[in-house]
Structures are given as C-alpha cells and as structure tokens.
PDB file of the backbone (N, CA, C, O) and the ligand in Angstrom, with CONECT records:
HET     ZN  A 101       1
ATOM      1  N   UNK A   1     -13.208 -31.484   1.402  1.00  0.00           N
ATOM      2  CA  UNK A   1     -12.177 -30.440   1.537  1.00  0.00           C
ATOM      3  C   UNK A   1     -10.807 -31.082   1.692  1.00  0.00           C
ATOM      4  O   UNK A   1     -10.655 -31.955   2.547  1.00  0.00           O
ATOM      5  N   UNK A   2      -9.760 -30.682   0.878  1.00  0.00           N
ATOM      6  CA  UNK A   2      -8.132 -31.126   0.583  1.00  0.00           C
ATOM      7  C   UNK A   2      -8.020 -30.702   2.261  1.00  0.00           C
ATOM      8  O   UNK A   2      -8.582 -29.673   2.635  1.00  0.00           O
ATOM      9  N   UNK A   3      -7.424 -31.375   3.029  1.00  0.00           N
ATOM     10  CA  UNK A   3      -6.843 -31.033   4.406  1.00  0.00           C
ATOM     11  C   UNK A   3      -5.420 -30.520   3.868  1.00  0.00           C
ATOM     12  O   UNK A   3      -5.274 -29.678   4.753  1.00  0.00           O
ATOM     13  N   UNK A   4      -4.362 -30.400   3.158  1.00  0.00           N
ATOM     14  CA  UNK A   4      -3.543 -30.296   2.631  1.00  0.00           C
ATOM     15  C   UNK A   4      -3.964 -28.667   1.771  1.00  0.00           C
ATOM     16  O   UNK A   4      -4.759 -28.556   0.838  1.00  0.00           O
ATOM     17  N   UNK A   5      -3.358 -27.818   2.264  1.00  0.00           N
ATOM     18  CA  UNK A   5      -3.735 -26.178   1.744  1.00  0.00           C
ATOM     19  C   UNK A   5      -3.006 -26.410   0.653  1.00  0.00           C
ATOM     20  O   UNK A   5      -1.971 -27.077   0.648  1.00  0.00           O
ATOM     21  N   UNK A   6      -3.743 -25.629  -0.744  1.00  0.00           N
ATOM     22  CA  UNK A   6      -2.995 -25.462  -1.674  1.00  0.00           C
ATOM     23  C   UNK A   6      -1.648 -24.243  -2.220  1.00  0.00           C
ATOM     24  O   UNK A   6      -0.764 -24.351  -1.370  1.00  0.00           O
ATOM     25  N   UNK A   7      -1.436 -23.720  -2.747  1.00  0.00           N
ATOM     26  CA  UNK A   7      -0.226 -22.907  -2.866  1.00  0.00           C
ATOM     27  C   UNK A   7      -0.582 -21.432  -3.136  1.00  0.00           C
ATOM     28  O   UNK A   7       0.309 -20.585  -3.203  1.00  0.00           O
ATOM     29  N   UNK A   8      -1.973 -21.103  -3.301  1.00  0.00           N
ATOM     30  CA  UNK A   8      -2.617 -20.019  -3.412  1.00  0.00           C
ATOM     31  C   UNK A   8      -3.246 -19.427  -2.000  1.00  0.00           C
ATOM     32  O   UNK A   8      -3.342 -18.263  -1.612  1.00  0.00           O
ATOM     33  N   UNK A   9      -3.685 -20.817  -1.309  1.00  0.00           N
ATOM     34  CA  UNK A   9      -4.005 -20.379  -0.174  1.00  0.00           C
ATOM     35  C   UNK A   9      -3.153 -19.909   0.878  1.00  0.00           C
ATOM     36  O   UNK A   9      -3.243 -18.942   1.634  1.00  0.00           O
ATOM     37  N   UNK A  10      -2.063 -21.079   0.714  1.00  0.00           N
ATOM     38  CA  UNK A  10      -0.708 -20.797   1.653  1.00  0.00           C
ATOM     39  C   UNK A  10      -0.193 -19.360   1.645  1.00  0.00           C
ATOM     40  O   UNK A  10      -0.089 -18.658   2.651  1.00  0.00           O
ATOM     41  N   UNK A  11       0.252 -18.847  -0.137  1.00  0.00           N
ATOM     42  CA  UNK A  11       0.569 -17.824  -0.347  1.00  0.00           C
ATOM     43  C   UNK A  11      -0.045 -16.918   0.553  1.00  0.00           C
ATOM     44  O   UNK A  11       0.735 -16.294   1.273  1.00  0.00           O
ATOM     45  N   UNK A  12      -1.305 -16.688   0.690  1.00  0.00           N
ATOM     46  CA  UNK A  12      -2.472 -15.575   0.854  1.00  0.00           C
ATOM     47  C   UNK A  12      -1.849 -15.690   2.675  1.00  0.00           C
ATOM     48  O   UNK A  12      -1.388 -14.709   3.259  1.00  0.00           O
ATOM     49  N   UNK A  13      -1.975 -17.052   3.302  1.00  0.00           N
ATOM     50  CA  UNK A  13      -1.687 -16.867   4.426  1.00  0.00           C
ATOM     51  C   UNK A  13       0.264 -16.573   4.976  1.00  0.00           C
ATOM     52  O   UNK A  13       0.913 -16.871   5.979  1.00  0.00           O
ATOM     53  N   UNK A  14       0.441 -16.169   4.239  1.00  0.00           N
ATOM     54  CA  UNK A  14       1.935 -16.382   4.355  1.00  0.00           C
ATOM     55  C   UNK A  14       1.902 -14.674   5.488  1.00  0.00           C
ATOM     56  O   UNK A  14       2.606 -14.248   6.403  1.00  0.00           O
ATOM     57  N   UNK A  15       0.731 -14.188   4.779  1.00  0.00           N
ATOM     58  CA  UNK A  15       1.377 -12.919   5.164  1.00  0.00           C
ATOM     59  C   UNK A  15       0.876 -12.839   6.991  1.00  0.00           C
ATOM     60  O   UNK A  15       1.500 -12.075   7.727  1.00  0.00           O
ATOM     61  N   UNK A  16      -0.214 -13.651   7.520  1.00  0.00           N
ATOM     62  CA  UNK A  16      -1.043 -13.585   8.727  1.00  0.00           C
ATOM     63  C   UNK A  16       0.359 -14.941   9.425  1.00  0.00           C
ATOM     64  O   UNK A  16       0.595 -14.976  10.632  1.00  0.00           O
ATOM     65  N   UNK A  17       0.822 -15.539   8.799  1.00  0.00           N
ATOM     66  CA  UNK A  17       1.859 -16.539   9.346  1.00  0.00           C
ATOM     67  C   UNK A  17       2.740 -15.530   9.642  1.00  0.00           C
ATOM     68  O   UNK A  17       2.848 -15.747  10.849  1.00  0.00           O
ATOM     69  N   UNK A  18       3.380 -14.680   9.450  1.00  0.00           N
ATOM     70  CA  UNK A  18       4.595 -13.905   9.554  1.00  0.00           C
ATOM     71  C   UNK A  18       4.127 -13.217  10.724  1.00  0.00           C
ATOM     72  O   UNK A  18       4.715 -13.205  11.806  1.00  0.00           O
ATOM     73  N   UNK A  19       3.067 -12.657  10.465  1.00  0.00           N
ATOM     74  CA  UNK A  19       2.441 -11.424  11.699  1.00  0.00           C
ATOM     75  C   UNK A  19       2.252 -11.895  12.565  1.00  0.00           C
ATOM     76  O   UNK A  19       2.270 -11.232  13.602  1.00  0.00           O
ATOM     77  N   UNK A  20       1.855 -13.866  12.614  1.00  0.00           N
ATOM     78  CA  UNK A  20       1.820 -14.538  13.649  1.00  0.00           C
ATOM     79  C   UNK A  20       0.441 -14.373  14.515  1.00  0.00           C
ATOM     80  O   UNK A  20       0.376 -14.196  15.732  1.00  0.00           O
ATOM     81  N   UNK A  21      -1.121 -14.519  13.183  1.00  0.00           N
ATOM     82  CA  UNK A  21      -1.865 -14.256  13.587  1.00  0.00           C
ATOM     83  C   UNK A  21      -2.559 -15.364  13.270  1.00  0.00           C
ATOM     84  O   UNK A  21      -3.770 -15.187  13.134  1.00  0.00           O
ATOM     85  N   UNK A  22      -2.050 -16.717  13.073  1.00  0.00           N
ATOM     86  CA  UNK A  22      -2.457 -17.713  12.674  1.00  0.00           C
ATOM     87  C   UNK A  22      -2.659 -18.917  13.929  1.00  0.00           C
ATOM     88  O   UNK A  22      -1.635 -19.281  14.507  1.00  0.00           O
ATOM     89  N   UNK A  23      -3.961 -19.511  14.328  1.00  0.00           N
ATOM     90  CA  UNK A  23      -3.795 -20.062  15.152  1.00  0.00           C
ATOM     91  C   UNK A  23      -2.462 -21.592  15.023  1.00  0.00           C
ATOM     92  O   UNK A  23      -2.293 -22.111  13.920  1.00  0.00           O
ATOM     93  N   UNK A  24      -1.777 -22.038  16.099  1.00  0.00           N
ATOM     94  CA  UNK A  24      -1.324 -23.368  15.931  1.00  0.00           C
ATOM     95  C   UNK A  24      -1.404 -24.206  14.872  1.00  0.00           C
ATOM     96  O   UNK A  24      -0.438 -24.445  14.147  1.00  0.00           O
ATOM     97  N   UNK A  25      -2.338 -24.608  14.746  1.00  0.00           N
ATOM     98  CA  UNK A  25      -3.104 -25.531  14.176  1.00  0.00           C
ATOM     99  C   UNK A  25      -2.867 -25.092  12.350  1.00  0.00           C
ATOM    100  O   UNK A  25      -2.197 -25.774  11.574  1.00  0.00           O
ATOM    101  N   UNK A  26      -3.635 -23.757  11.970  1.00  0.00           N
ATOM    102  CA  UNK A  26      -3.070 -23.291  10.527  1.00  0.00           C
ATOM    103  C   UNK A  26      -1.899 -23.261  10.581  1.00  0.00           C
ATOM    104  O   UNK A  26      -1.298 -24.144   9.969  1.00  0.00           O
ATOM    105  N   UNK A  27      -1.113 -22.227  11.338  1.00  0.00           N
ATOM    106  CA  UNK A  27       0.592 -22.409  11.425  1.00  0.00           C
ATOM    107  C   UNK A  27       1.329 -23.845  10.854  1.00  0.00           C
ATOM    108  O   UNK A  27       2.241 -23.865  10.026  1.00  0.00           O
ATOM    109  N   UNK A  28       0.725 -25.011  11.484  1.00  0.00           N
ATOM    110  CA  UNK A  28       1.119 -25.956  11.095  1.00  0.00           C
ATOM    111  C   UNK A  28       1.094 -26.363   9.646  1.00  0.00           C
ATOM    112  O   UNK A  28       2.095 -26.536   8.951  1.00  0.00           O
ATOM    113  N   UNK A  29      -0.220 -26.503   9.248  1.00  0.00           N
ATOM    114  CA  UNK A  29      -0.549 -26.601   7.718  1.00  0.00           C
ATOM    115  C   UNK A  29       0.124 -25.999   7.220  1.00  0.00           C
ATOM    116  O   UNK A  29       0.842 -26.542   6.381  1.00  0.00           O
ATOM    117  N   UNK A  30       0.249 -24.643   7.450  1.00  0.00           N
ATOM    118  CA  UNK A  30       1.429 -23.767   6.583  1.00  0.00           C
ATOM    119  C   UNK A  30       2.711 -24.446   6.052  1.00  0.00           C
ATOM    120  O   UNK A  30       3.173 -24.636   4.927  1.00  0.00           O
ATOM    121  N   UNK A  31       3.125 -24.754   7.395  1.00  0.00           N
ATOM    122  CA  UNK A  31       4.548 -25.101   7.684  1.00  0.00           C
ATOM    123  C   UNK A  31       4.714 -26.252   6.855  1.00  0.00           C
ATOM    124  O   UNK A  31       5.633 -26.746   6.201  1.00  0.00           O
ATOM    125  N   UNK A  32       3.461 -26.527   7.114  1.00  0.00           N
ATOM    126  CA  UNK A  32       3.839 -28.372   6.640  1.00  0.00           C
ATOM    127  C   UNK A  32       3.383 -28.417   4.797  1.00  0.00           C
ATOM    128  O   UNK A  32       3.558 -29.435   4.126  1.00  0.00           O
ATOM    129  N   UNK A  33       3.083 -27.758   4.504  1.00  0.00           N
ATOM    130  CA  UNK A  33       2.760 -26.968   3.003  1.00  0.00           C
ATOM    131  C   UNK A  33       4.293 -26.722   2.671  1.00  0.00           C
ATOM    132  O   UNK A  33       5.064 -27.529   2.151  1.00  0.00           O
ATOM    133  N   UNK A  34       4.595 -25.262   3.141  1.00  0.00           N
ATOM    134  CA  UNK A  34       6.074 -25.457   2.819  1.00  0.00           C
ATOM    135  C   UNK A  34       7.027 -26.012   2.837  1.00  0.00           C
ATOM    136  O   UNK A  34       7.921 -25.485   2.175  1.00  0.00           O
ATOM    137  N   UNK A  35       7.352 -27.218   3.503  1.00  0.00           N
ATOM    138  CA  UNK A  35       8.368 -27.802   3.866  1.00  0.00           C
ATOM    139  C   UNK A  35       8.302 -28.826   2.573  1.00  0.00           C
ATOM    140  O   UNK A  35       9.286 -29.373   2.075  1.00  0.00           O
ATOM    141  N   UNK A  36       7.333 -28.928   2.261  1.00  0.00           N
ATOM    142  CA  UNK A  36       6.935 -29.829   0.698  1.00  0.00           C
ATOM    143  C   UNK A  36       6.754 -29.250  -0.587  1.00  0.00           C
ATOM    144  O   UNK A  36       6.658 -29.979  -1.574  1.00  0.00           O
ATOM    145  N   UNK A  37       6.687 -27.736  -0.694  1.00  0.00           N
ATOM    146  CA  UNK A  37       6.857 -27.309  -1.534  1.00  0.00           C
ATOM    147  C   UNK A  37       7.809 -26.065  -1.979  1.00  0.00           C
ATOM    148  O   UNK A  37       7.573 -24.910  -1.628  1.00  0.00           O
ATOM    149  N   UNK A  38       8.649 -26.350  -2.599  1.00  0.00           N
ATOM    150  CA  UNK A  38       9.790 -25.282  -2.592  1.00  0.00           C
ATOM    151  C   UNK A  38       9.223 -23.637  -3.388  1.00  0.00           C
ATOM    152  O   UNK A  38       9.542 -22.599  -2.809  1.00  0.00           O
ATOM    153  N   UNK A  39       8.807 -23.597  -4.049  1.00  0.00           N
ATOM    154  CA  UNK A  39       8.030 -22.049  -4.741  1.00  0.00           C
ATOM    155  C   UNK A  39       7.511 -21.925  -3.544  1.00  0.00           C
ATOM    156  O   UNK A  39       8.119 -20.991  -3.022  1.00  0.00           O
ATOM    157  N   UNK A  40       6.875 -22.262  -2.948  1.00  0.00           N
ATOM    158  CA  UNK A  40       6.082 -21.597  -1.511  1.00  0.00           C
ATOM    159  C   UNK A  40       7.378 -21.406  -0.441  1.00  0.00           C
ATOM    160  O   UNK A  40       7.691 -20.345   0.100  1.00  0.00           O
ATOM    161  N   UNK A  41       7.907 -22.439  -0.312  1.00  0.00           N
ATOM    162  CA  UNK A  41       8.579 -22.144   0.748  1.00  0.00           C
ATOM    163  C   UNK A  41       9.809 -21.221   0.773  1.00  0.00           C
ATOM    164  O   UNK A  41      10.239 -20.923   1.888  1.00  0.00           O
ATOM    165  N   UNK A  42      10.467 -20.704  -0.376  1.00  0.00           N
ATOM    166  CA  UNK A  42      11.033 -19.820  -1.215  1.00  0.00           C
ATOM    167  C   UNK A  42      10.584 -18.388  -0.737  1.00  0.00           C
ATOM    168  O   UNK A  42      11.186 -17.531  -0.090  1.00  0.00           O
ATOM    169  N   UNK A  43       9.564 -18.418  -1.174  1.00  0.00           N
ATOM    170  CA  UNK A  43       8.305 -17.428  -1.404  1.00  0.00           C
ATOM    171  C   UNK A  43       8.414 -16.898   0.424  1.00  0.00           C
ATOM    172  O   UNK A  43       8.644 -15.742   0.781  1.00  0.00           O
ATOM    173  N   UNK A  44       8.224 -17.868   1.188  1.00  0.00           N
ATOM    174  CA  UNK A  44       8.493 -17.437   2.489  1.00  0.00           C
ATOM    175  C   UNK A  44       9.914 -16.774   3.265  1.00  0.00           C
ATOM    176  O   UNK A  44      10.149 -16.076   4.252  1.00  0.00           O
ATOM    177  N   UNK A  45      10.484 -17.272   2.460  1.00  0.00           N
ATOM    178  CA  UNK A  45      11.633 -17.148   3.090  1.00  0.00           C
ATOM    179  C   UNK A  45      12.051 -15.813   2.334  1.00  0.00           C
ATOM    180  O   UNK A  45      12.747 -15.046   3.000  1.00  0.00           O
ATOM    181  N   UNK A  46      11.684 -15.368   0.863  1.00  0.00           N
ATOM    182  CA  UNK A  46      11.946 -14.255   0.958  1.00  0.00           C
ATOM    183  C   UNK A  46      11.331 -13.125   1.913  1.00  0.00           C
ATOM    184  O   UNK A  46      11.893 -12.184   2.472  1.00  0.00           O
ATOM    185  N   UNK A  47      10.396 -13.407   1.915  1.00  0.00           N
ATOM    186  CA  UNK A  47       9.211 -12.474   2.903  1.00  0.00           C
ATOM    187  C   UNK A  47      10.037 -12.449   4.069  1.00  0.00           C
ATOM    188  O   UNK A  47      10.574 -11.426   4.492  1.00  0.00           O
ATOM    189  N   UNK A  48      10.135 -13.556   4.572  1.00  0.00           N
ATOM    190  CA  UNK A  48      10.796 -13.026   6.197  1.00  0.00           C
ATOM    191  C   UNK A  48      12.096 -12.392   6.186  1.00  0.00           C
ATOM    192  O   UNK A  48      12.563 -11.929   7.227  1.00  0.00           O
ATOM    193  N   UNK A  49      12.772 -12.331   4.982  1.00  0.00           N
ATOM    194  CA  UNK A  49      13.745 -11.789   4.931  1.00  0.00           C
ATOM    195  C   UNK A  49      13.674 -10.525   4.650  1.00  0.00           C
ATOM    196  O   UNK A  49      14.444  -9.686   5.117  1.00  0.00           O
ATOM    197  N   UNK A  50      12.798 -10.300   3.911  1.00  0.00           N
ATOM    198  CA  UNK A  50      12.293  -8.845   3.352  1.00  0.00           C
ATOM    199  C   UNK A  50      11.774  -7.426   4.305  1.00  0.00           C
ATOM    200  O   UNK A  50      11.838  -6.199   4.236  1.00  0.00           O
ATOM    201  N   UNK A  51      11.133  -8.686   5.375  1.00  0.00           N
ATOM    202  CA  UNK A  51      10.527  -7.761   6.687  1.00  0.00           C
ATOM    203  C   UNK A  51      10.945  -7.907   7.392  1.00  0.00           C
ATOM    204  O   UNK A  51      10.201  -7.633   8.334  1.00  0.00           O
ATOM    205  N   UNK A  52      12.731  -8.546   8.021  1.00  0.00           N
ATOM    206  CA  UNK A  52      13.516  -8.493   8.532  1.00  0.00           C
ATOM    207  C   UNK A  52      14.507  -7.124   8.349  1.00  0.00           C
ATOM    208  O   UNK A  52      14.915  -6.397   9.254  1.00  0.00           O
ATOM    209  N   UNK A  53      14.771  -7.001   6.852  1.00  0.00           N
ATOM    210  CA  UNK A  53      15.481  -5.567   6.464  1.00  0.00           C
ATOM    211  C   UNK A  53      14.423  -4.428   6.882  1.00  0.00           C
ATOM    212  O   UNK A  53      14.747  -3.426   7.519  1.00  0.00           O
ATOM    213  N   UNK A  54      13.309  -4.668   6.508  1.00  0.00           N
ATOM    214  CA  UNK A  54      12.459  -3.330   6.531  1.00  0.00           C
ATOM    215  C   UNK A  54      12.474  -2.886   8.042  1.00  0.00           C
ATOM    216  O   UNK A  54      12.866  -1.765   8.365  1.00  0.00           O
ATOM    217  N   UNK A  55      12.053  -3.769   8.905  1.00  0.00           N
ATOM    218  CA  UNK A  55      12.219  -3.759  10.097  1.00  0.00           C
ATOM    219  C   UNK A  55      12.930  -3.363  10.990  1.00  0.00           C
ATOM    220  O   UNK A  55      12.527  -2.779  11.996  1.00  0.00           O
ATOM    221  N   UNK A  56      14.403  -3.714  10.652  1.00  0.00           N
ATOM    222  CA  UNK A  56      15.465  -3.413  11.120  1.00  0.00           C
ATOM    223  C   UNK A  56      15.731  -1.542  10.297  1.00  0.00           C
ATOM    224  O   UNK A  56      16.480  -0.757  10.879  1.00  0.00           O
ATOM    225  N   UNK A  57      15.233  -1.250   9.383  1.00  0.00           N
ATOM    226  CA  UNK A  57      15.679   0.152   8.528  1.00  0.00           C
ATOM    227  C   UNK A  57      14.797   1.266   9.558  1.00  0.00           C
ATOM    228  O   UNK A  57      15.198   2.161  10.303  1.00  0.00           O
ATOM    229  N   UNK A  58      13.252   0.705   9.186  1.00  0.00           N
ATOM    230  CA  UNK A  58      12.771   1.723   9.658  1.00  0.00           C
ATOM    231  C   UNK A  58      11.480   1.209  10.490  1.00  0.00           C
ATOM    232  O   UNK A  58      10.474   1.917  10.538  1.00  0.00           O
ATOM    233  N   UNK A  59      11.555  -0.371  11.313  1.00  0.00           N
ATOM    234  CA  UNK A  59      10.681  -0.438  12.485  1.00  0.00           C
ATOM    235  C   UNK A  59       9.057   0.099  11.739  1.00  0.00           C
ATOM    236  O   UNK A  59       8.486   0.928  12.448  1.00  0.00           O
ATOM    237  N   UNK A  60       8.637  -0.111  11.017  1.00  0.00           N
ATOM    238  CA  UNK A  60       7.573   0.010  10.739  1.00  0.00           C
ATOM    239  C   UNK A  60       7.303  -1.348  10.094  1.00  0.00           C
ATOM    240  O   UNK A  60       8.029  -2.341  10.148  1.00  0.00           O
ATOM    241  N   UNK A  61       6.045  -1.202   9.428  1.00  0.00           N
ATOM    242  CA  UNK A  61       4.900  -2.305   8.505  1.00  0.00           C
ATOM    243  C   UNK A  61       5.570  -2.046   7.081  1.00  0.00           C
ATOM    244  O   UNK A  61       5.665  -0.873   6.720  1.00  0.00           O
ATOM    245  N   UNK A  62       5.998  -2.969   6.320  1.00  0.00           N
ATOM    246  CA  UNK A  62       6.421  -2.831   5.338  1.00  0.00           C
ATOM    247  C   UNK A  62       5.114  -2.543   4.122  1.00  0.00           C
ATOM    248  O   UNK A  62       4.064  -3.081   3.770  1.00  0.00           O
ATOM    249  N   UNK A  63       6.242  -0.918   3.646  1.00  0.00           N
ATOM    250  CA  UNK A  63       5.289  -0.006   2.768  1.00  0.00           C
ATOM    251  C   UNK A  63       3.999  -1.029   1.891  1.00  0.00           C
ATOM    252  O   UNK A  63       3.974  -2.259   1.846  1.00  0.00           O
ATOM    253  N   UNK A  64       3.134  -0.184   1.338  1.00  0.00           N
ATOM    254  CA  UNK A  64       2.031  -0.739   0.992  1.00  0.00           C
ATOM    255  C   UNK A  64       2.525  -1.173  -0.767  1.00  0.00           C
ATOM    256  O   UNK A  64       1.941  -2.033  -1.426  1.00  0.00           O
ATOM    257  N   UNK A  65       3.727  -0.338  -1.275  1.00  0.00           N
ATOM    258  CA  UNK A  65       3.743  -0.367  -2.572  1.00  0.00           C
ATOM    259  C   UNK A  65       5.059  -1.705  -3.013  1.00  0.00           C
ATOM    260  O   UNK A  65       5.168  -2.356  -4.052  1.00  0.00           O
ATOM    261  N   UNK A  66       5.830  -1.727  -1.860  1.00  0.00           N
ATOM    262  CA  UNK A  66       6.537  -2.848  -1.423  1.00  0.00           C
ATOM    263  C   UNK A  66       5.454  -4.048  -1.215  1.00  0.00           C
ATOM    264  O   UNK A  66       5.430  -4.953  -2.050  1.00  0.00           O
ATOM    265  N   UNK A  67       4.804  -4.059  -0.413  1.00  0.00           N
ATOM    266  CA  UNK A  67       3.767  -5.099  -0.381  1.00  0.00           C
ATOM    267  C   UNK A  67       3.139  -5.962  -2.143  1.00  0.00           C
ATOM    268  O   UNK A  67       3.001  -7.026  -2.746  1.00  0.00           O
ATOM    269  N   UNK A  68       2.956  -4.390  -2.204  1.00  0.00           N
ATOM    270  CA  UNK A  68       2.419  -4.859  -3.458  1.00  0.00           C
ATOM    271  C   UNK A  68       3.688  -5.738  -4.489  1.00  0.00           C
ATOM    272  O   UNK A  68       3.550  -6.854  -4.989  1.00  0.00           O
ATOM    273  N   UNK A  69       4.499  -5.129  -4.557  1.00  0.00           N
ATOM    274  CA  UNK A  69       5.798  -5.918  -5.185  1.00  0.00           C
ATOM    275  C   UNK A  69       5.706  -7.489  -4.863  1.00  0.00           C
ATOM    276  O   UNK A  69       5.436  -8.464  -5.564  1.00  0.00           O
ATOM    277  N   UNK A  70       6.040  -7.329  -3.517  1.00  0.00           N
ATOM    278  CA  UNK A  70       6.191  -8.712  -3.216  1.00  0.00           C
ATOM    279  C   UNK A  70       4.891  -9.538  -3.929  1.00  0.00           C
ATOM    280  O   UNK A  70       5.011 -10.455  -4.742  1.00  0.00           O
ATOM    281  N   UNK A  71       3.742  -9.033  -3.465  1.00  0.00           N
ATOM    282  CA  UNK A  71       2.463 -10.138  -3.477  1.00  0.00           C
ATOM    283  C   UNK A  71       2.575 -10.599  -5.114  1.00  0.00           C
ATOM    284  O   UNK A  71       2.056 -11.623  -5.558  1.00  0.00           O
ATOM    285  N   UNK A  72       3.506  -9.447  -6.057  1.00  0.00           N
ATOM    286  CA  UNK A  72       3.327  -9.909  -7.452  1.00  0.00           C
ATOM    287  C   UNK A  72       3.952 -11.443  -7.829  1.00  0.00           C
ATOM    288  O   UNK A  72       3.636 -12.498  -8.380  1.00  0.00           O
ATOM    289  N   UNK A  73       5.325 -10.631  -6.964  1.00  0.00           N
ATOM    290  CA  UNK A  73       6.384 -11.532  -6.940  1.00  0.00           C
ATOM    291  C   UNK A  73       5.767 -13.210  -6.584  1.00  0.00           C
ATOM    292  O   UNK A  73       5.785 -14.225  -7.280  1.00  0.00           O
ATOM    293  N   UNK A  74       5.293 -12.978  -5.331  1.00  0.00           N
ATOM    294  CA  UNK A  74       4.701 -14.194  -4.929  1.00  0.00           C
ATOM    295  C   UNK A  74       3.534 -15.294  -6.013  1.00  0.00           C
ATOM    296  O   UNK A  74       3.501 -16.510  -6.200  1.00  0.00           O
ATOM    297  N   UNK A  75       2.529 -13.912  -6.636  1.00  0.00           N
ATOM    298  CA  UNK A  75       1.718 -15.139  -7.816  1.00  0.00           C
ATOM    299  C   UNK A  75       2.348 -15.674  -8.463  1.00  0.00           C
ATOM    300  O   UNK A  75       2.047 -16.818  -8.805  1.00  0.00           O
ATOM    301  N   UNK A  76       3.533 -15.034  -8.914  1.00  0.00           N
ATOM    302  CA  UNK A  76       4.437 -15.042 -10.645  1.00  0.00           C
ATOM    303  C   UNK A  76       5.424 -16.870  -9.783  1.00  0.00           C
ATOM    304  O   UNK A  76       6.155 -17.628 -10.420  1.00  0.00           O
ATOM    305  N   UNK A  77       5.083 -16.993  -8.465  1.00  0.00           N
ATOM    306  CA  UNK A  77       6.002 -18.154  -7.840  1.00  0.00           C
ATOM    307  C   UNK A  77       5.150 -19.259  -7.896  1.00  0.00           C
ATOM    308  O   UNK A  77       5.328 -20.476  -7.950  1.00  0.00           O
ATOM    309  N   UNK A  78       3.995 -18.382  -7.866  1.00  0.00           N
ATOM    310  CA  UNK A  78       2.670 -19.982  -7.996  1.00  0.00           C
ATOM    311  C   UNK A  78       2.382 -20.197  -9.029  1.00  0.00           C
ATOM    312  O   UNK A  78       1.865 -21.264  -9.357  1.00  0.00           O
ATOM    313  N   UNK A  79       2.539 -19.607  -9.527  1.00  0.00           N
ATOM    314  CA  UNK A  79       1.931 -19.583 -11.312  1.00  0.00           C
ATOM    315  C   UNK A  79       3.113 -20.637 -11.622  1.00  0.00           C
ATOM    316  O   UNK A  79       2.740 -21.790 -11.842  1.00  0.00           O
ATOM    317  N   UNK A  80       4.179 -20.431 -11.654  1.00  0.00           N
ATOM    318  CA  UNK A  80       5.526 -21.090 -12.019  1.00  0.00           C
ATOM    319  C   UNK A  80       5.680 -21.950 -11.418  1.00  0.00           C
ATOM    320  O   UNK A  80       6.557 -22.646 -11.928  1.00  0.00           O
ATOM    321  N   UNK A  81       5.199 -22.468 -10.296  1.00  0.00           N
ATOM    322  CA  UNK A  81       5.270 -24.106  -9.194  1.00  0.00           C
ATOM    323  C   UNK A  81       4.816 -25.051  -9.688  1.00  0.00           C
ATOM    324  O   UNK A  81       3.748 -25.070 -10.300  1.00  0.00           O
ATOM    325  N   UNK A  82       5.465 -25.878  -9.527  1.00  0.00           N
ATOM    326  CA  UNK A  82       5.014 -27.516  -9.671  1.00  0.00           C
ATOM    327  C   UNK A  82       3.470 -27.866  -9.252  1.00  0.00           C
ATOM    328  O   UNK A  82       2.973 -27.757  -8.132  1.00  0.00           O
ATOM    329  N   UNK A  83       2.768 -28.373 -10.615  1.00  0.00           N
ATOM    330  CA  UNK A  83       1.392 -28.908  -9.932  1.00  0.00           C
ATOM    331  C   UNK A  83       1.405 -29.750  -9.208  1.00  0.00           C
ATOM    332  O   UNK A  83       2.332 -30.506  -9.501  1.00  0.00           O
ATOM    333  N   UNK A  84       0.907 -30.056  -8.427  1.00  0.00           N
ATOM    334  CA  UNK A  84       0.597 -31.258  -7.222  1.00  0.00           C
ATOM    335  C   UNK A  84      -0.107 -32.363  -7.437  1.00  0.00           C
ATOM    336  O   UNK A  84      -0.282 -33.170  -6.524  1.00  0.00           O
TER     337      UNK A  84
HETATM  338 ZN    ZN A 101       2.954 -24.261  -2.599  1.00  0.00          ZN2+
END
C-alpha cells in the first residue's frame, strides 16, 4: 500500500477534511498530499472558500446540487493533474 494518498483519494477525502471528521493522522496525509500537489490543493482551497460563502449566506450544509457542481469540478481537476 502507497503510504502517500493518491489524488482521487485525497479528492474524496477533501470533503470529511473540511467537516473535520478526519482523524490527525489522515488530516496529515491530506495536508501533506496537498502541499505537493497543486490540482488538489487548488481543489481545496476552492472548497473552503466555497463553504465559507455558503456559510456565511445561509449557515447551512452546502446545497446538494452545489455539491454536486463542485465534486464535478473537482474530477475534471484530477483528470487534468500531473501524473505522479
Ligand atoms: Zn493530488
């Protein structure tokens, strides 16, 4: 097993990293995933920005059809990333 998460997986956890349901330990991998890869770490930074506005508008879970946007947004970033 790659100890080093790949950019599909990261993606997938991007969203349990934000909610902050990730123990330490994954958190880290995450982190340390993104900090080396820019499409991922991009990819994050729109997200937290995204559920920073939503948040601040209307204090809820950002809509399900928004979700869906993003998560497109997000393959179309892996698909397009640098292989490793
Ligand atoms: Zn990546």
């Amino acid at each position: 097993m790659d100890e080093k998460p790949d950019c599909a997986s990261s993606l997938h956890e991007l969203y349990s990293f934000l909610d902050g349901e990730l123990t330490a330990e994954r958190r880290s991998h995450i982190q340390a995933h993104l900090d080396g890869c820019l499409p991922c770490y991009e990819a994050f930074d729109f997200e937290a920005e995204l559920r920073t506005v939503v948040s601040a508008r209307c204090r809820e879970q950002v809509p399900e059809a928004l979700r869906e946007r993003v998560a497109e947004a997000l393959r179309k970033l892996a698909e397009s990333g640098p292989a490793d």
